[in-house]
N, CA, C and O of each residue as an XYZ file, in Angstrom:
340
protein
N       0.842     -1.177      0.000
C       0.000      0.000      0.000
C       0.888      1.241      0.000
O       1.856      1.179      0.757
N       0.738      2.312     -0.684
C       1.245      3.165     -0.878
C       0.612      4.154     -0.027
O      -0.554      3.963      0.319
N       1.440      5.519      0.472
C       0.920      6.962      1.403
C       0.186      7.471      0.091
O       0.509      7.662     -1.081
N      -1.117      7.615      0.967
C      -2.491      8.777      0.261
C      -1.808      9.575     -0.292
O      -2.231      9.609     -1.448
N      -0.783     10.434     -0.163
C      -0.589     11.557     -0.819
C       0.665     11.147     -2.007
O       1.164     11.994     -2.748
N       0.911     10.203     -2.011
C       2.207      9.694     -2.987
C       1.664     10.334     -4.404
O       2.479     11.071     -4.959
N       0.566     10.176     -4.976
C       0.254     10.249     -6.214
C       0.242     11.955     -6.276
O       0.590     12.407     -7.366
N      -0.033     12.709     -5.481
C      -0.441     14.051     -5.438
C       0.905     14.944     -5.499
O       1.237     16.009     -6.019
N       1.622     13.754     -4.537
C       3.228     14.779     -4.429
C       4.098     14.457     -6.046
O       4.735     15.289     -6.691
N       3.861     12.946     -6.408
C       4.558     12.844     -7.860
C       4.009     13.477     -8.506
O       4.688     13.432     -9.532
N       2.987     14.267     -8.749
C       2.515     14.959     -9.822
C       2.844     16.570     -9.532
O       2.558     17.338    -10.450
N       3.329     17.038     -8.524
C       3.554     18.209     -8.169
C       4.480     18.931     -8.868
O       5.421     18.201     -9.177
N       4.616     20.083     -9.257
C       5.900     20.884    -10.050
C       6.498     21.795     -9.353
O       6.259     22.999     -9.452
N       7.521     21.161     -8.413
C       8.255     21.579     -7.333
C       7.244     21.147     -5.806
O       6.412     20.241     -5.773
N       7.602     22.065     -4.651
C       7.055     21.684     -3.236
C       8.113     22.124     -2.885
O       9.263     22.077     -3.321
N       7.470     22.701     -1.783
C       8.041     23.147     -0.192
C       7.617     22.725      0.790
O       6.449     22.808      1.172
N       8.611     22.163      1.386
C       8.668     21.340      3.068
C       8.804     21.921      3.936
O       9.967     22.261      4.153
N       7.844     22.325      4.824
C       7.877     23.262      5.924
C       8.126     21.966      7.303
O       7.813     20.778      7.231
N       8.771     22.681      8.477
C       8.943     21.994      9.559
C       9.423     22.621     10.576
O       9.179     23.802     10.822
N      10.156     21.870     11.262
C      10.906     22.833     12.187
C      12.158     22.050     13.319
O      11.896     21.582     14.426
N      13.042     22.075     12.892
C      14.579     21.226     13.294
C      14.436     21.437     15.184
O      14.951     20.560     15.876
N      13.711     22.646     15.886
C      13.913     22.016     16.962
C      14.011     20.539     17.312
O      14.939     19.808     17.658
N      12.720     20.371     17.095
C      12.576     18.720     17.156
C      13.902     17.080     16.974
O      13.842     15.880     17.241
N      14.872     17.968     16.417
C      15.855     17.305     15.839
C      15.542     16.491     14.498
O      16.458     15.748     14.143
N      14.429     16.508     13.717
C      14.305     15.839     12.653
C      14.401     16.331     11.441
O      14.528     15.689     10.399
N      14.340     17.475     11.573
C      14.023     18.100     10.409
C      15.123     19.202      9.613
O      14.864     20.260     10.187
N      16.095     19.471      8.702
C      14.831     18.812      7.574
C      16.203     17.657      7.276
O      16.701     17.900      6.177
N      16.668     16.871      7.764
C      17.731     15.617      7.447
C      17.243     14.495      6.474
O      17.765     14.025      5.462
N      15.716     14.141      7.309
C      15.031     12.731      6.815
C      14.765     13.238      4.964
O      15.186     12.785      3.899
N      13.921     14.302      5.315
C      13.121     15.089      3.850
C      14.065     15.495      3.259
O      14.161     14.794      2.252
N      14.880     16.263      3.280
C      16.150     16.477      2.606
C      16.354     15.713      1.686
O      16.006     15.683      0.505
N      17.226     14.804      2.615
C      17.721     13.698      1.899
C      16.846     12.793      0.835
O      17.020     12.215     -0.238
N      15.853     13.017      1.742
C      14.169     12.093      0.762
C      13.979     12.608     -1.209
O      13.755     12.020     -2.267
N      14.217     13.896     -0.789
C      13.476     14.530     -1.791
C      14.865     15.162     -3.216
O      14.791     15.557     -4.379
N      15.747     14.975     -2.420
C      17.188     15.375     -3.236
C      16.882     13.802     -4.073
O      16.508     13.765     -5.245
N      17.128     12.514     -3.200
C      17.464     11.228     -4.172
C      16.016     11.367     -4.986
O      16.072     10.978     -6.153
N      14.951     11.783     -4.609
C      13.613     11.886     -6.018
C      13.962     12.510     -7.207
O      13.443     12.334     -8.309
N      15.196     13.511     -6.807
C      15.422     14.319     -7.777
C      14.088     15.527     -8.203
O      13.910     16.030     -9.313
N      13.265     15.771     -6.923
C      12.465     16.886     -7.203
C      12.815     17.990     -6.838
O      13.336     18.345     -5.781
N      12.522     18.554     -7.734
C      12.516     20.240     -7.205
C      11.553     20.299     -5.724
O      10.425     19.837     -5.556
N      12.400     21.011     -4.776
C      11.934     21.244     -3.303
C      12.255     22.353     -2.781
O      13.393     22.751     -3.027
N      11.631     22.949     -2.161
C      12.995     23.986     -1.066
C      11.965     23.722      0.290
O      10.760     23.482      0.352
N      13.144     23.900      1.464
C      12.721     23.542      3.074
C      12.311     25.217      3.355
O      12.829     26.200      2.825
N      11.329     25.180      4.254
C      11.733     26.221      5.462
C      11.335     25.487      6.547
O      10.381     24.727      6.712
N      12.742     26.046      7.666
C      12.574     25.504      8.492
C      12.537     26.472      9.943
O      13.494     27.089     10.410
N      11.100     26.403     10.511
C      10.733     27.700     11.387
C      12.300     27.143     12.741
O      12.953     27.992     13.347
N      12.437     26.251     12.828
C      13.365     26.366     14.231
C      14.651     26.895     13.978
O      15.606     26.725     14.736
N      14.699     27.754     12.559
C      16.011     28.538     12.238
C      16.850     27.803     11.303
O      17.652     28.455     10.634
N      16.799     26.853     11.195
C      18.258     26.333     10.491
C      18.519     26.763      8.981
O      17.689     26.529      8.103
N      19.334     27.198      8.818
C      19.910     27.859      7.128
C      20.633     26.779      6.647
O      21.498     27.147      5.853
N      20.602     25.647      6.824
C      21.624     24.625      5.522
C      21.010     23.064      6.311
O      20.944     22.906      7.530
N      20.611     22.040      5.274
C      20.466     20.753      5.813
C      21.283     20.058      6.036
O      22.174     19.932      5.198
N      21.323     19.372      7.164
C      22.264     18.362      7.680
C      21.853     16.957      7.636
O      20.872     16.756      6.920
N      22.391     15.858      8.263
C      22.050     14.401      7.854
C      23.159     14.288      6.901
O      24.292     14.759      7.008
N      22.634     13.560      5.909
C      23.014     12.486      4.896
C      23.646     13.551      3.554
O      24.477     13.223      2.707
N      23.011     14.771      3.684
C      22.930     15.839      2.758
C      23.186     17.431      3.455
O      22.541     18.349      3.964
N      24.069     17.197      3.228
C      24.852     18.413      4.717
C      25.055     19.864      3.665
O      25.565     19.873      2.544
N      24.771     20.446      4.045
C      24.493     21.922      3.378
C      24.005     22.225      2.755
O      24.402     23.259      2.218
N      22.765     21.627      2.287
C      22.323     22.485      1.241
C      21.031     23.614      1.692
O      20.367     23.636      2.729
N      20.985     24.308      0.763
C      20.054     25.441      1.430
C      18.397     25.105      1.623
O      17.584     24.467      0.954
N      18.313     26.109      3.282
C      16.833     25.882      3.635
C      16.851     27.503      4.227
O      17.513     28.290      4.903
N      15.850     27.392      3.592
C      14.736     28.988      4.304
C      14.548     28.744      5.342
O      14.497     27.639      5.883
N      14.350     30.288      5.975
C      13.799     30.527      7.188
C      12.736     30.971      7.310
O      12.093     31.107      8.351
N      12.337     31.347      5.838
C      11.016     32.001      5.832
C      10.080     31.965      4.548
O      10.819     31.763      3.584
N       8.833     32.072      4.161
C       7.883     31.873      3.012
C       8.551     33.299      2.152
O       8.403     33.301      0.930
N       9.255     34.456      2.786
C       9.538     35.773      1.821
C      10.759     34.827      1.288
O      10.630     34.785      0.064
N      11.961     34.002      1.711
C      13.121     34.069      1.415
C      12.779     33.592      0.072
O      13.325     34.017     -0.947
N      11.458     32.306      0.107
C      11.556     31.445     -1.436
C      11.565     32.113     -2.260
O      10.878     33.134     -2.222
N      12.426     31.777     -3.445
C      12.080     31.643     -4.749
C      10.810     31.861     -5.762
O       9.815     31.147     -5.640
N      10.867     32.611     -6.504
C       9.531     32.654     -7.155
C       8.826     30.921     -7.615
O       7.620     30.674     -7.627
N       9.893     29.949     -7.942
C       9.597     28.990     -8.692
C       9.159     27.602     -7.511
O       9.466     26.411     -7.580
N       8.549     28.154     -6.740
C       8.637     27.289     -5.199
C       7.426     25.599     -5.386
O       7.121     24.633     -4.687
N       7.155     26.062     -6.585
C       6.013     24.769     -7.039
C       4.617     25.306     -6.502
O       4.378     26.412     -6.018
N       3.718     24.182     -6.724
C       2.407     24.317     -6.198
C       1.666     23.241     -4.964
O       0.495     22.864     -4.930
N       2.653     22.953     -4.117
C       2.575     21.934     -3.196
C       3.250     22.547     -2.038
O       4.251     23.219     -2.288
N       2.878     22.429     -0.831
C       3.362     22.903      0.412
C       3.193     21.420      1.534
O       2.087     20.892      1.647
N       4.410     20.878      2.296
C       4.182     19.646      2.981
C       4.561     20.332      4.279
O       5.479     21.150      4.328
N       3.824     19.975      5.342
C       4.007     20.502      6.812
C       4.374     19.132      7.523
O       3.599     18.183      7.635
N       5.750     19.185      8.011
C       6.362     17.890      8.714
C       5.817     18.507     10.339
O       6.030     19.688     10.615
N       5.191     17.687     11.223
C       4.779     17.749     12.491
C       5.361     16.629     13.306
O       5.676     15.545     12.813
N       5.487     16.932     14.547
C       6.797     15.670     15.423
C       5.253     14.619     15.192
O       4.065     14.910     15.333
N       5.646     13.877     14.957
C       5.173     11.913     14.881
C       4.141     12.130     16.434
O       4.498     13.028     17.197
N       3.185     11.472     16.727
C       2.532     11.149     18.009
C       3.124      9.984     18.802
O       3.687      9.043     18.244
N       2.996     10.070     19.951
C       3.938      8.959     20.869
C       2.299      8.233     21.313
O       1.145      8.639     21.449
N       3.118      6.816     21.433
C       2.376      5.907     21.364
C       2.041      5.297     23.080
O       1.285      4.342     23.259
């Protein structure tokens, strides 16, 4: 079974991943996720961070919806910390 939104995000022309690295997750996992798709993406990430780390160590993330790019796509993904079980 595939995630509900799989078909919606492959069809997208670009996306922005919003989140927020306090948490320590972000944006490492997606980063890295969305670089090997080879899609056009850009992060902002409200807990400040200016460059992704993980697996994919510097590349650029916003701090803010003014910093993007005109070409930011038509998809917006909001990463939220996971629920504890």
């Amino acid at each position: 079974m595939s995630h509900p939104l799989q078909d919606i995000m492959r069809a997208a022309d670009g996306l922005v991943v919003i989140g927020d690295s306090s948490n320590g997750r972000f944006p490492a996992y997606s980063y890295a996720a969305y670089t090997r798709a080879k899609k056009r993406f850009y992060c902002i990430d409200l807990g400040g961070l200016a460059e992704s780390r993980g697996s994919v160590k510097g590349g650029k993330v916003y701090t803010s919806a003014a910093e993007l790019p005109g070409d930011q796509g038509d998809l917006a993904v909001i990463w939220v910390k996971p629920r504890q079980s």
